[in-house]
N, CA, C and O of each residue as an XYZ file, in Angstrom:
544
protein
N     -56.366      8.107    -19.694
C     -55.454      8.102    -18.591
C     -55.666      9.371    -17.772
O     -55.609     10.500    -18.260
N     -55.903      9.117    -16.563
C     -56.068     10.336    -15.418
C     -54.946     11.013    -15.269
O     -53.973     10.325    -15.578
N     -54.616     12.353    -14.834
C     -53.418     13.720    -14.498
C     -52.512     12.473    -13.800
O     -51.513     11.971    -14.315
N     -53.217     12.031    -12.269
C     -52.894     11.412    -11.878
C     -51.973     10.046    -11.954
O     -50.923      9.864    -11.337
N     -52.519      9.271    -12.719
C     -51.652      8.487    -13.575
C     -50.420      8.821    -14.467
O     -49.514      7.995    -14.572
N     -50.384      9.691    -14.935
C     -49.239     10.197    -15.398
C     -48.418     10.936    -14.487
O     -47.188     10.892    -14.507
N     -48.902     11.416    -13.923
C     -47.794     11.927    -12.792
C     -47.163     10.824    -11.985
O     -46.017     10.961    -11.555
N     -47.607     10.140    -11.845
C     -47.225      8.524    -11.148
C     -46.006      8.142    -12.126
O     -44.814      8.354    -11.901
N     -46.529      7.574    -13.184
C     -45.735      7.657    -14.127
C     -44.382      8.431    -14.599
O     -43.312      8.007    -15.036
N     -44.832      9.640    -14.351
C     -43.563     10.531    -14.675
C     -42.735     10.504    -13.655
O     -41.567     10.851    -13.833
N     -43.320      9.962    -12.015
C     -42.848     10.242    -11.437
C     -41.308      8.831    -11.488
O     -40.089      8.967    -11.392
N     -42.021      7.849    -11.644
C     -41.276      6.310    -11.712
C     -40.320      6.280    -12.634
O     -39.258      5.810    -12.227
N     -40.363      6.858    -14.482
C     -39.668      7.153    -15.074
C     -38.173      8.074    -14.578
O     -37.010      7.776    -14.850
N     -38.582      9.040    -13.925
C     -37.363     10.083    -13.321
C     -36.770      9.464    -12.219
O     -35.610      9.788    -11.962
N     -37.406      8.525    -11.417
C     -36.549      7.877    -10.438
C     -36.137      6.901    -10.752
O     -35.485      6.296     -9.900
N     -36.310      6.268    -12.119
C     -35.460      5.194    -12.773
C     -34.197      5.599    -13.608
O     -33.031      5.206    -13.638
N     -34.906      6.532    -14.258
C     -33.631      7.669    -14.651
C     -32.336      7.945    -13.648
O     -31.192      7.586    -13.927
N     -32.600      8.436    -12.792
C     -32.175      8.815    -11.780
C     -31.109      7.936    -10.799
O     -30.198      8.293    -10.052
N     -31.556      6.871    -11.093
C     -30.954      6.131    -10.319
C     -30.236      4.905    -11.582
O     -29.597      3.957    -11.126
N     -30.385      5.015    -12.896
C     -29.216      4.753    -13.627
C     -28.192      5.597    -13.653
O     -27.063      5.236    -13.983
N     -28.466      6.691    -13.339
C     -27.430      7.879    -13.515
C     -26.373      7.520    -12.842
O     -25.241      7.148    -13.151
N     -27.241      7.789    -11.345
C     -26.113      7.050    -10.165
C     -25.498      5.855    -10.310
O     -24.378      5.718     -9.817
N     -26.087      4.832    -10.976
C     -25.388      3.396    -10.920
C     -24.236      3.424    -12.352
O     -23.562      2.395    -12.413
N     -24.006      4.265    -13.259
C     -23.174      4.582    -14.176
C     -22.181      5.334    -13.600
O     -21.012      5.312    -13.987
N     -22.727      6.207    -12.405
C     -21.961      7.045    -11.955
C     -20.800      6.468    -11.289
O     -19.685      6.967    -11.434
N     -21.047      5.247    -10.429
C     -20.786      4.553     -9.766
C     -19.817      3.407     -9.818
O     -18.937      2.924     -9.106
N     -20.345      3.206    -10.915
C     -19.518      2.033    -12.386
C     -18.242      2.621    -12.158
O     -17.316      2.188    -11.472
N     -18.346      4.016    -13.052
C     -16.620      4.039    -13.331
C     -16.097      4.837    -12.018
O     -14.915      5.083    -12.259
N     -16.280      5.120    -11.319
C     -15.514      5.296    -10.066
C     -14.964      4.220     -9.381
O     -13.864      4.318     -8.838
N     -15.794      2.946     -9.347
C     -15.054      1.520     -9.162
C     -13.959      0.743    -10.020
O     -13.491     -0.352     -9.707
N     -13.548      1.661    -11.422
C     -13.071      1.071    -12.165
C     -11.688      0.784    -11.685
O     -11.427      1.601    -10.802
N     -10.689     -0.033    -11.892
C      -9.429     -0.284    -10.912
C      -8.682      0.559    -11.626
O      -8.937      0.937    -12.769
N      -7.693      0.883    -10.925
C      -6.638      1.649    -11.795
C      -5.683      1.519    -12.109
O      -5.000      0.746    -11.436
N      -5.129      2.101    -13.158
C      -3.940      1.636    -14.160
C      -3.022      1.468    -13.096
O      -3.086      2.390    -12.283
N      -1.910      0.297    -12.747
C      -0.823     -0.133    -12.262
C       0.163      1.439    -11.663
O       0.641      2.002    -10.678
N      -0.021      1.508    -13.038
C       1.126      3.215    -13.075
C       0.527      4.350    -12.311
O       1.120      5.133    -11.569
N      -0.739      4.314    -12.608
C      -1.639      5.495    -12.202
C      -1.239      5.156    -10.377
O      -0.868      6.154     -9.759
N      -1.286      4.315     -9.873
C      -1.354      3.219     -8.727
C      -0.060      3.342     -8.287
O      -0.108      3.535     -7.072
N       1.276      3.322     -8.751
C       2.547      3.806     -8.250
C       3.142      4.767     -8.144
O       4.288      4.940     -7.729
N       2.138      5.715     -8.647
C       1.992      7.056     -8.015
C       1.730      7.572     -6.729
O       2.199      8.522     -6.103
N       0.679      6.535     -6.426
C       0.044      7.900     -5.383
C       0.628      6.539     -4.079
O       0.356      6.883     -2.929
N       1.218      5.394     -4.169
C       1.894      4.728     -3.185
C       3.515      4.347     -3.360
O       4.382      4.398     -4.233
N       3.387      3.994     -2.175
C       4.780      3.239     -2.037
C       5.047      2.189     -1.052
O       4.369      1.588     -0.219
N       6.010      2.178     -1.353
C       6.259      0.631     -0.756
C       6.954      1.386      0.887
O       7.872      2.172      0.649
N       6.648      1.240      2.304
C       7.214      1.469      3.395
C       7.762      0.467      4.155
O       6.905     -0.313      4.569
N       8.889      0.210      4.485
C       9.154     -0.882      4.792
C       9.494     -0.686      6.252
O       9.382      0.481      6.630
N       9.898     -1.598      7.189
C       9.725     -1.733      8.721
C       8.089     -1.597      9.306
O       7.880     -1.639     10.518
N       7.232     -1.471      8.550
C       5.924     -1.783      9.232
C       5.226     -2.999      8.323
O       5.612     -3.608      7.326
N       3.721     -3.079      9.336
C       3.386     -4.826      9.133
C       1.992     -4.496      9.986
O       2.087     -3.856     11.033
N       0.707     -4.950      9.509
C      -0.187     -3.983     10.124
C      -0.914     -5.717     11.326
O      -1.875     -5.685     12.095
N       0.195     -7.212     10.955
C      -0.769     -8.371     11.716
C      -1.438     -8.882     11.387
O      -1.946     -9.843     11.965
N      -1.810     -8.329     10.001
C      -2.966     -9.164      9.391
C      -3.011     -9.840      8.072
O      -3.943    -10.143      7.327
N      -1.842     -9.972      8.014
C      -1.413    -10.645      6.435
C      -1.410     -9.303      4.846
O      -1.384     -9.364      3.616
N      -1.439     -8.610      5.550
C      -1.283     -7.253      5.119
C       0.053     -6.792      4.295
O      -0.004     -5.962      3.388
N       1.456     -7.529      4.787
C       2.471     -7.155      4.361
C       2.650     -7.872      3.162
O       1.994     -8.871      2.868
N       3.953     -7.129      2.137
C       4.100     -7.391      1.281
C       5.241     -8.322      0.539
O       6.360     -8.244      1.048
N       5.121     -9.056     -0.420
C       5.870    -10.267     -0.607
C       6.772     -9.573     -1.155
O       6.784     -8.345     -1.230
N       7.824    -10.550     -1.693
C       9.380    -10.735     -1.936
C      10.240     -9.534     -1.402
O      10.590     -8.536     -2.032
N      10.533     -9.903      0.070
C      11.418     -9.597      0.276
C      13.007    -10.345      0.050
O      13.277    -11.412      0.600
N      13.673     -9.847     -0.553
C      15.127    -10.499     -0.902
C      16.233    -10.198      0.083
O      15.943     -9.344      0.921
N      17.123    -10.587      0.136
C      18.141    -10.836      0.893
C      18.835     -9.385      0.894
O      19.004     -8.952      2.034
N      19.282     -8.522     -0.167
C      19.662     -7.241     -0.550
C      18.952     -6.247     -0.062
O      19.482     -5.142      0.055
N      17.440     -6.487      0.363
C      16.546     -5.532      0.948
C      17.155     -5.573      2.470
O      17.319     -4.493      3.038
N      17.467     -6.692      3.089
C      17.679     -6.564      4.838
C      19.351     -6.322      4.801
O      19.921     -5.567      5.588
N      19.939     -6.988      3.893
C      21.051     -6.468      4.239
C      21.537     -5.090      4.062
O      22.576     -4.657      4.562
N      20.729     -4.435      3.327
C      20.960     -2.655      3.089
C      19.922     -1.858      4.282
O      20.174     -0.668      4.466
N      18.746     -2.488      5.110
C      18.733     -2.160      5.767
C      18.921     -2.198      7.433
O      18.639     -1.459      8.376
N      19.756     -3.883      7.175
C      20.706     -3.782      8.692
C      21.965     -2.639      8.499
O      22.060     -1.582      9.122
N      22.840     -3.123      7.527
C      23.672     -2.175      7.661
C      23.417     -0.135      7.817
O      24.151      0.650      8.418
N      21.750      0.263      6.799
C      21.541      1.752      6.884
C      21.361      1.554      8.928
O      21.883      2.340      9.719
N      20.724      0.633      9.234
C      20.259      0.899     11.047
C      21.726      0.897     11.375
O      22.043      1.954     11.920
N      22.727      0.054     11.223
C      23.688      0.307     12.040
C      24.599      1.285     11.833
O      25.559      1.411     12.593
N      24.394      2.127     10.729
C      25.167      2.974     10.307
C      24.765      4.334     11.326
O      25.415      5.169     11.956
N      23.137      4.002     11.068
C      22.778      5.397     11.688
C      22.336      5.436     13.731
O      21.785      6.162     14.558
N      22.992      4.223     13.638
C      23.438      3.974     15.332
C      21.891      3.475     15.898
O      21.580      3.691     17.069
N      21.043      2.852     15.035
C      19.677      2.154     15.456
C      20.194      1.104     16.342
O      21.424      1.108     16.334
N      19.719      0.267     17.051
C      19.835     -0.986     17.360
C      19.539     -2.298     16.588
O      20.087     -3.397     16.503
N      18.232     -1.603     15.965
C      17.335     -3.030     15.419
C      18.262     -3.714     14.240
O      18.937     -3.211     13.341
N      18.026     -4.960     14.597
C      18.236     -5.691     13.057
C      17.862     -6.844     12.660
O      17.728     -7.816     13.403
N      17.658     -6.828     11.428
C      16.582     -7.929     10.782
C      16.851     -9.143     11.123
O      17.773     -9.281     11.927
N      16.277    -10.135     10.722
C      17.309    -11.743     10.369
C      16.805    -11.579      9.082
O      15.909    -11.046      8.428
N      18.290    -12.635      8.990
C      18.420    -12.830      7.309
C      17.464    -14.026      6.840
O      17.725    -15.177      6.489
N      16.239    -13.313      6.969
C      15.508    -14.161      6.280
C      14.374    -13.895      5.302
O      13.468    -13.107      5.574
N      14.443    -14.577      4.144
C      14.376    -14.018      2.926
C      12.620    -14.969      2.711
O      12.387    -16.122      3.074
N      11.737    -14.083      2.083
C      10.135    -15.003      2.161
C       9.833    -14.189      1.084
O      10.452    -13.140      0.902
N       8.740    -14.650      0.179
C       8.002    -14.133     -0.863
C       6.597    -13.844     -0.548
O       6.043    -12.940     -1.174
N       5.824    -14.637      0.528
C       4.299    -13.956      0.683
C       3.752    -14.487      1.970
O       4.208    -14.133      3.057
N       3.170    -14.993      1.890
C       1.824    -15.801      2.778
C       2.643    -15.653      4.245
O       2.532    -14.795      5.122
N       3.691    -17.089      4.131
C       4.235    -17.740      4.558
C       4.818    -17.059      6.238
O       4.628    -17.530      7.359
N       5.560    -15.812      5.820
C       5.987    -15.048      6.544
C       5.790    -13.638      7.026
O       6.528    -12.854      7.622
N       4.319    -13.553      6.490
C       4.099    -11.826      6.459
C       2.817    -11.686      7.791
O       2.155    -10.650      7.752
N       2.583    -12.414      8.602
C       1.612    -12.107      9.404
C       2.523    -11.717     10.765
O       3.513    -12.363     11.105
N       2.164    -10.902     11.261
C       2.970     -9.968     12.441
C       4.890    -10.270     12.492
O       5.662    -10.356     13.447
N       5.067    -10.345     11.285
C       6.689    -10.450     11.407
C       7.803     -9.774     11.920
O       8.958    -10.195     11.990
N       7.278     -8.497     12.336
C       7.871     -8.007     12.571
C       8.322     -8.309     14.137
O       9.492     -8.326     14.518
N       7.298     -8.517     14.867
C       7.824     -9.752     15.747
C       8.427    -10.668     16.084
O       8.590    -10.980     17.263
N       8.995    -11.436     14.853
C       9.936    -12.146     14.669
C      11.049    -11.987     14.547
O      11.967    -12.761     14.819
N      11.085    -10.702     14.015
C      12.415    -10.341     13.834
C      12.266     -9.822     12.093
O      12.962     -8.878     11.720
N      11.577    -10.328     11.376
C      11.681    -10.113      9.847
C      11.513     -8.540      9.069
O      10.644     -7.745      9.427
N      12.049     -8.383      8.462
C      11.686     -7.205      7.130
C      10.258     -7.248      6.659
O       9.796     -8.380      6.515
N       9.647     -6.456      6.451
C       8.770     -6.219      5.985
C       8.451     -5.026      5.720
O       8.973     -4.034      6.228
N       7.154     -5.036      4.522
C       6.612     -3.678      4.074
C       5.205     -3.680      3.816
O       4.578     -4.738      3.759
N       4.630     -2.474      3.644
C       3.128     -2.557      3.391
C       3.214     -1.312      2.538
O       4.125     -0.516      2.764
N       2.405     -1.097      1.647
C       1.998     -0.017      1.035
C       1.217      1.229      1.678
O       0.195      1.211      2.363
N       1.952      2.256      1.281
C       1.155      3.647      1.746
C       0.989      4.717      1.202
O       1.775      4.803      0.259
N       0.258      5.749      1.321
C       0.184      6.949      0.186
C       1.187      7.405      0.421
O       1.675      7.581      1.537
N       1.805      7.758     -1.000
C       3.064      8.529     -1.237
C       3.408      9.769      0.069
O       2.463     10.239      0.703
N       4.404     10.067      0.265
C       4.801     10.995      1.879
C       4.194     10.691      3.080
O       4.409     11.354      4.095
N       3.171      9.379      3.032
C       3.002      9.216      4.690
C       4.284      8.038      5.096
O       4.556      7.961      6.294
N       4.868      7.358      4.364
C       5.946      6.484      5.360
C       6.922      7.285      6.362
O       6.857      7.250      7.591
N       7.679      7.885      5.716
C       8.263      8.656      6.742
C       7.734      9.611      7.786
O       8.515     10.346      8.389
N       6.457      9.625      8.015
C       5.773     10.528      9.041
C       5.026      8.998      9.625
O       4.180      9.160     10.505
N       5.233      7.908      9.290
C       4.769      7.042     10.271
C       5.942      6.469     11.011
O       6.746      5.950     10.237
N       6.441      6.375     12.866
C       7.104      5.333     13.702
C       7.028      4.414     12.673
O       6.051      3.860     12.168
N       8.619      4.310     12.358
C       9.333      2.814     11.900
C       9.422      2.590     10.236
O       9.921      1.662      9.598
N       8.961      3.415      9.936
C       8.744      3.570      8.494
C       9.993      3.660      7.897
O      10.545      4.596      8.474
N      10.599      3.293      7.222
C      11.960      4.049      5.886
C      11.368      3.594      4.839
O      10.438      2.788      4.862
N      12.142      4.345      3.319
C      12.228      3.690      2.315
C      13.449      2.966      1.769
O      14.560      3.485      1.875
N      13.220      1.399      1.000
C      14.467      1.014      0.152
C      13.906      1.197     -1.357
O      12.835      0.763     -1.780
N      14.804      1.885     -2.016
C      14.700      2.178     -3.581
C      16.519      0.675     -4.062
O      17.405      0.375     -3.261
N      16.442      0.386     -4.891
C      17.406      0.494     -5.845
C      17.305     -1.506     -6.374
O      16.365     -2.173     -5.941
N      18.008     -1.930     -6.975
C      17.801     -3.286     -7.601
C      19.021     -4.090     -6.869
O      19.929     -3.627     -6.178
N      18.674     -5.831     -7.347
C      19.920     -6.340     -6.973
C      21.129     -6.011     -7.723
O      22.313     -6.116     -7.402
N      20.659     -5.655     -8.628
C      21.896     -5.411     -9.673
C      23.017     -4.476     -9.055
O      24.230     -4.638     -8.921
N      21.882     -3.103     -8.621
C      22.779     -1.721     -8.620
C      23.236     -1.245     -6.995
O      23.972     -0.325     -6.639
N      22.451     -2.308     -6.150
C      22.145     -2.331     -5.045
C      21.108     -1.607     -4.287
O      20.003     -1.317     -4.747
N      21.497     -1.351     -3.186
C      19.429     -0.830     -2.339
C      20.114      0.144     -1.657
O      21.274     -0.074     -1.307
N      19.305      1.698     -1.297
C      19.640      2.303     -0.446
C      18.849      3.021      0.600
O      18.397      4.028      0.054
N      18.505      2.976      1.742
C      17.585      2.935      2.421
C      17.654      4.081      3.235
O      18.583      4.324      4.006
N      16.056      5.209      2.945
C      15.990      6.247      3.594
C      15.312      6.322      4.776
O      14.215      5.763      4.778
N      15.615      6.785      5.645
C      15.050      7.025      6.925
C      14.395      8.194      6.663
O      14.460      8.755      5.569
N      13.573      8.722      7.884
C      12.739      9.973      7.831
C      13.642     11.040      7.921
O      13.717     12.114      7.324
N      14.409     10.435      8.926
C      14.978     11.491      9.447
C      16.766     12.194      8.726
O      17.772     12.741      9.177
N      16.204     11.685      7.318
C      17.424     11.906      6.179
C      18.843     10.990      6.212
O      19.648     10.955      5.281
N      18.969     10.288      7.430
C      19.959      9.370      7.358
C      20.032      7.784      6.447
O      19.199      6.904      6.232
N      21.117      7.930      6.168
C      21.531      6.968      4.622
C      22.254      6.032      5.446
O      22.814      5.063      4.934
């Protein structure tokens, strides 16, 4: 075998090497992430809707009515209709319609986005809905 040939060789070996590295590398950076790990770094923002089937299902009846009443409390105008949808059906530019909706966002950008609040709480205990601008 000629210098040559082996250097060829060595050379094909290290760029096969090389490029398993990267494709392992690659692997687990695509790996999905734990649910929990995942409700960390988002949240749920509600009053936006990005048009594209983007927004998020089950909204319940307790979600609009805690946040018609937080808008009228805090002298907004807007208010929802009472209308209550789980996915598909009602989530493409709804907000147009008049409907509730939410989309997911990294944790502290809802309230620095126009229209954004949060609702935290259950049907049980009820919902309470933050605005940016600290009004309850």
């Amino acid at each position: 075998m000629s210098a040559q040939s082996i250097a060829e060789k060595s050379k094909k070996v290290l760029f096969a090497a090389a490029l398993s590295g990267l494709a392992a590398g690659a692997a687990e950076t695509v790996q999905p992430e734990t649910a929990q790990a995942k409700q960390k770094e988002v949240e749920k923002c509600w009053g936006l809707n990005k048009c594209q089937k983007t927004a998020g299902c089950n909204v319940k009846e307790g979600h609009i009515k805690a946040a018609n009443a937080a808008f009228k409390k805090a002298g907004k105008k807007l208010q929802f209709k009472m209308e209550t949808h789980t996915c598909d059906k009602q989530n493409s530019c709804s907000h147009k319609k008049g409907l509730l909706n939410w989309i997911y966002t990294a944790k502290g950008h809802c309230h620095r986005t126009e229209g954004g609040f949060l609702i935290s709480g259950s049907d049980s205990k009820g919902y309470t809905v933050d605005f940016a601008d600290g009004a309850k």
